[in-house]
C-alpha positions in Angstrom: 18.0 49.1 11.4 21.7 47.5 11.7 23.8 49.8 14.7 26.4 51.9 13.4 29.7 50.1 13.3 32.6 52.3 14.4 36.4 49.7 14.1 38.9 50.7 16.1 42.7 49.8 16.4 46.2 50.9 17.0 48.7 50.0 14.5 52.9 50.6 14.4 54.3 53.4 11.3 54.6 50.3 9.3 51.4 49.2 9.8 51.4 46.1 12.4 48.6 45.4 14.9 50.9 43.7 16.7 54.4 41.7 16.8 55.3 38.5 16.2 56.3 37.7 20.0 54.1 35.6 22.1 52.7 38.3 24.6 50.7 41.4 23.0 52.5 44.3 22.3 51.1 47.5 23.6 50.6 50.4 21.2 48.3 52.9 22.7 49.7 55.0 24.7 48.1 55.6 28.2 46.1 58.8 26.4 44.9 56.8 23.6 43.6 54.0 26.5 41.3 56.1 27.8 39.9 58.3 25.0 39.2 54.4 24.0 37.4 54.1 27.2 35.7 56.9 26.9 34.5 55.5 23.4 33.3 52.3 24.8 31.4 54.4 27.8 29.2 55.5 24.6 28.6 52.4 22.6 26.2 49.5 23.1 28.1 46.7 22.4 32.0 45.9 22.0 33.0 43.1 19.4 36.1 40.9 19.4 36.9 38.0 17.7 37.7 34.5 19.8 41.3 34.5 18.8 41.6 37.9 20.4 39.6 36.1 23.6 42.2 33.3 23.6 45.8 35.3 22.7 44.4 38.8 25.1 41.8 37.1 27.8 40.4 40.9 27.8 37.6 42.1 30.1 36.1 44.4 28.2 34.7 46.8 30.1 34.2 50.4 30.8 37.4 51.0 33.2 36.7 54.1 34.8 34.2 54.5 37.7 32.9 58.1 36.7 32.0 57.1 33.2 30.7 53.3 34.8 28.7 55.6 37.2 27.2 58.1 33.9 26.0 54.7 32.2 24.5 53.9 35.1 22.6 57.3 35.4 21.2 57.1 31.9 19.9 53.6 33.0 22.0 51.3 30.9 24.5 48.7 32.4 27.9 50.0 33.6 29.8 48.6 30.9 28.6 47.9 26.9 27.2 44.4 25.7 29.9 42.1 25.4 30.3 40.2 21.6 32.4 37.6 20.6 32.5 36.3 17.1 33.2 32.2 17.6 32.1 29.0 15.3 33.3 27.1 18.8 32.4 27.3 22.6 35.4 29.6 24.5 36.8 28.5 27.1 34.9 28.9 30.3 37.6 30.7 32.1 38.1 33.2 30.0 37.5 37.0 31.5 35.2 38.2 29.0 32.7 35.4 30.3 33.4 35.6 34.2 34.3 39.3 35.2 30.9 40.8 36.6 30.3 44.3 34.4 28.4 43.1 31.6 26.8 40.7 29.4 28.1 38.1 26.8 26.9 36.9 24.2 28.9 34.7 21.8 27.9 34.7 17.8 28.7 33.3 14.5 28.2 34.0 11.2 28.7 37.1 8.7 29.0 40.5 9.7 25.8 40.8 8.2 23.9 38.5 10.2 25.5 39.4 13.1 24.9 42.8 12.7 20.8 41.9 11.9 21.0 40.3 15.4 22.8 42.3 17.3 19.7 44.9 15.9 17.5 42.8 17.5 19.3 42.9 20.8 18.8 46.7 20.6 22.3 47.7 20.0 22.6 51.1 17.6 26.1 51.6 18.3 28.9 49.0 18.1 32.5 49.1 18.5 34.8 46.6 16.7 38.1 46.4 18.1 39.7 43.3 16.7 41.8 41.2 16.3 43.2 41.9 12.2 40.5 39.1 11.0 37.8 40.3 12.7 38.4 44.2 11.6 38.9 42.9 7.9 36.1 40.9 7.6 34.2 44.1 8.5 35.4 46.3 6.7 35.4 43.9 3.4 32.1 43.1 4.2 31.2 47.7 3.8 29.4 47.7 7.3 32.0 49.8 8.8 30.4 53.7 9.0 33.6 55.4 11.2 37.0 54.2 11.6 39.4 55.1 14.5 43.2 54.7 13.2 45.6 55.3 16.2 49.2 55.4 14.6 52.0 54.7 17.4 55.4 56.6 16.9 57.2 52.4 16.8 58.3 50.6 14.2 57.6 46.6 14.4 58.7 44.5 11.6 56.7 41.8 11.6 53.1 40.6 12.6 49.7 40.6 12.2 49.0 43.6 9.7 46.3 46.0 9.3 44.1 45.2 6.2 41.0 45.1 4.5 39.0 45.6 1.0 36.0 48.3 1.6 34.3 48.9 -1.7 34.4 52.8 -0.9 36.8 54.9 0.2 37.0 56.1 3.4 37.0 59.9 3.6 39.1 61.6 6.7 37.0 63.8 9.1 39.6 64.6 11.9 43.2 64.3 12.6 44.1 65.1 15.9 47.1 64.0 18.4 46.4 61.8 21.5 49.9 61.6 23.6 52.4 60.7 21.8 49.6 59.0 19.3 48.4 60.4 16.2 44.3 59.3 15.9 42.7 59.8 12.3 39.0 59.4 12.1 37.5 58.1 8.9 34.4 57.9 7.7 33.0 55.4 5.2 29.3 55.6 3.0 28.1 58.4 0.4 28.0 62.1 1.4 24.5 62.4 3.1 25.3 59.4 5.3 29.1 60.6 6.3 27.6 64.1 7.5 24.6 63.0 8.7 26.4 60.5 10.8 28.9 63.0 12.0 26.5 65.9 13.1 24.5 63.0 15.1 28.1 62.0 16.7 28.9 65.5 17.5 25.6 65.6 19.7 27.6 64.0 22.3 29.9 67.2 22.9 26.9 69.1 23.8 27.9 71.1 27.7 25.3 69.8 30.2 21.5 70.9 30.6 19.0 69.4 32.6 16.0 70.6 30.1 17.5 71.4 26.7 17.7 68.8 23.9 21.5 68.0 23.0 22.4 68.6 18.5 24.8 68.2 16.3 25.2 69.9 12.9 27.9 70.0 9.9 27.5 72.7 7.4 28.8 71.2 3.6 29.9 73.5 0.9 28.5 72.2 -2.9 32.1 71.0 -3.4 32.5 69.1 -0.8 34.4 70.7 2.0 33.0 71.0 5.5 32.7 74.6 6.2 32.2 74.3 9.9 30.8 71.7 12.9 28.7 72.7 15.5 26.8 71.5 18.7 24.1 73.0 21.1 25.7 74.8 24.1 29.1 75.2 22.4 29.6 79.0 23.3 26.7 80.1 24.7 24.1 77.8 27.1 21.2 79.0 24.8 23.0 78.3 21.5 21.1 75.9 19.2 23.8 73.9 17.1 22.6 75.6 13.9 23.1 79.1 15.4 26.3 78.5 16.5 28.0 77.0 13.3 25.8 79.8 11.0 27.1 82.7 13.1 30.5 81.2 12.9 30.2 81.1 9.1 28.6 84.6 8.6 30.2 86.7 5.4 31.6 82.7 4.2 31.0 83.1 0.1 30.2 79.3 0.0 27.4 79.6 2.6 25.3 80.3 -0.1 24.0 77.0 -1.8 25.9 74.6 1.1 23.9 72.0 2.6 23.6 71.4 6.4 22.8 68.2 7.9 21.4 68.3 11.6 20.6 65.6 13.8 17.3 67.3 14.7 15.0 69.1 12.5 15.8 73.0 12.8 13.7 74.5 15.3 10.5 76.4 13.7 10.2 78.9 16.9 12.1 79.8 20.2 11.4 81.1 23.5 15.0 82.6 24.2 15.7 84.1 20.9 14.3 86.6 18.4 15.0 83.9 15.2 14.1 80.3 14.8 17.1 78.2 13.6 15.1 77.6 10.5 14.9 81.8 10.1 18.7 81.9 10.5 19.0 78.7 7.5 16.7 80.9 5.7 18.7 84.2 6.1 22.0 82.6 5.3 21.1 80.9 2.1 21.5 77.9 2.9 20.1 75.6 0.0 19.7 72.3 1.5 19.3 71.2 4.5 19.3 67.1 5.7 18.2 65.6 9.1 18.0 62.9 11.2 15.2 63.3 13.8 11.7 64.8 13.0 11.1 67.3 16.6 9.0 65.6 18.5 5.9 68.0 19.6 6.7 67.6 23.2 10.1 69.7 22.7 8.4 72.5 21.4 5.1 73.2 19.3 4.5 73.6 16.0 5.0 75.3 13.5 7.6 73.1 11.9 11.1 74.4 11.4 10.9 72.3 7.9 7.6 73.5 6.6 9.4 76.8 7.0 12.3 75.7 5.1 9.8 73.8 2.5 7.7 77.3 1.6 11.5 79.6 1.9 12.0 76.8 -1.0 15.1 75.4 0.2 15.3 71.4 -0.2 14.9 69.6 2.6 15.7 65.5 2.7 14.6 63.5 6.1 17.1 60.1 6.4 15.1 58.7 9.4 17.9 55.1 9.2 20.2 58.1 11.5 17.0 58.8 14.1 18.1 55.8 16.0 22.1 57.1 16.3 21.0 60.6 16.9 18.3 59.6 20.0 21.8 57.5 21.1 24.3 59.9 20.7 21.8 63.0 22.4 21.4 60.5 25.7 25.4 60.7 25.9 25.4 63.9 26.2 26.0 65.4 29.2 23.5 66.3 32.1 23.8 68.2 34.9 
């Protein structure tokens, strides 16, 4: 399976990634810095292109110790795999090959092939942060599943510009305000993928436990509209993701017939609750519901949450090309 590609950049109200002076221009504020370090602390791999190398010498690397030190605890290497799309050999200087932190690994070719052997590398999740070639080429090429658009209160004029061709639109999943940034998340590919993707994303807002498994879930309405996210732990330490989001959503008219897409199948029974999560699906009328992850038997016994589902005759629809994001995204989450 090819890793999820989440591109991320900054660009000025009129659109630049940068100016036309000789040393780069800044956009992020100091906010926007770190929610991107905190984005790289839950990747696999970072991509550049060499002209970014040569015009930026960047180290990329995880720059703060306590989320350096929670990579380390999950027994991956402080800092993400290091990529650098070249036809030619950098120069040996450069930071990205020299500062300690991480591996490098230089490649060329399409996104497509790099993507295959990056896949090989066992990278699931890679971040693409530049420079305008590199993020075009990407998103021409329709590999890009999230994009992260930071929009700096600045006006520049002239320079490289933000650009690309994807065949499908992107479709926007949160807005939110960072600083004095404005960050709008997109994301790219047909329904089942965009929500599926998201609910296995939001796994990694899951409140600590040392024993109970970490899920995400998006509940859909049949035109479209997301009713309402939720994620194990939210509210309560006992709260399953699909509990949380369905009692949210109690008396909602559009419950009925909406489709929910969890990174794990629904639980089938519970030990600390009168209902299964596949009971409360049941109850709500929920007609559809789309997964990630089959539960494996050592999180809890049979009977299957979906065989439930299956016999209450609501569809049910396994994409197992997410499992690998959503085992990624629930080893993120927080432990105590």
């Amino acid at each position: 399976m090819r890793p999820h590609v989440l591109a991320s950049c900054a660009v000025s109200l009129d659109g630049f990634l940068d100016d036309a002076a000789p040393e780069r221009l800044l956009l992020s504020g100091p906010d926007d810095l770190d929610r991107v370090d905190a984005e790289r602390a839950h990747v696999d791999a970072i991509l550049v292109g060499a002209g970014t190398v040569r015009a930026d010498d960047p180290r990329l690397l995880v720059r703060s110790a306590g989320r350096r030190a929670e990579r380390t605890a999950r027994g991956q290497p402080p800092s993400p795999l290091r990529v650098v799309l070249s036809g030619k050999p950098l120069d040996p200087a450069a930071r990205v090959l020299t500062e300690p932190g991480a591996e490098t690994v230089v490649l060329d070719g399409s996104p497509g092939e790099v993507l295959d052997d990056l896949a090989g590398r066992g990278v699931v999740r890679l971040m693409v942060e530049g420079g305008a070639g590199v993020l075009r080429e990407f998103l021409t090429a329709g590999v890009v599943d999230e994009l992260q658009l930071v929009v700096a209160p600045r006006l520049v004029g002239a320079g490289p510009r933000f650009t690309g061709a994807p065949e499908s639109a992107p479709h926007l999943v949160e807005t939110r305000g960072v600083g004095e940034d404005l960050l709008l998340r997109y994301r790219f590919g047909a329904p089942d993928d965009r929500h599926l993707a998201e609910a296995c994303v939001l796994t990694e807002r899951c409140p600590p436990s040392a024993s109970a498994f970490s899920v995400g879930c998006v509940v859909v309405a049949d035109d479209g509209s997301v009713l309402g996210v939720g994620w194990s732990r939210r509210e309560d330490p006992l709260d399953h993701a699909e509990e949380g989001v369905l009692r949210d959503l109690a008396g909602d008219p559009r419950l009925p017939g909406a489709t929910l897409y969890s990174s794990l199948e629904p639980c089938g029974q519970r030990a600390s609750r009168p209902d299964s999560c596949a009971t409360l699906i049941e109850r709500a009328g929920v007609a559809r519901v789309v997964y990630a992850w089959r539960e494996p038997p050592e999180f809890v016994a049979r009977p299957s949450g979906i065989a439930q589902l299956d016999r209450a005759g609501i569809t049910t629809t396994h994409l197992p090309r997410w499992e690998p994001l959503a085992r990624r995204c629930a080893r993120c989450a927080p432990r105590t």
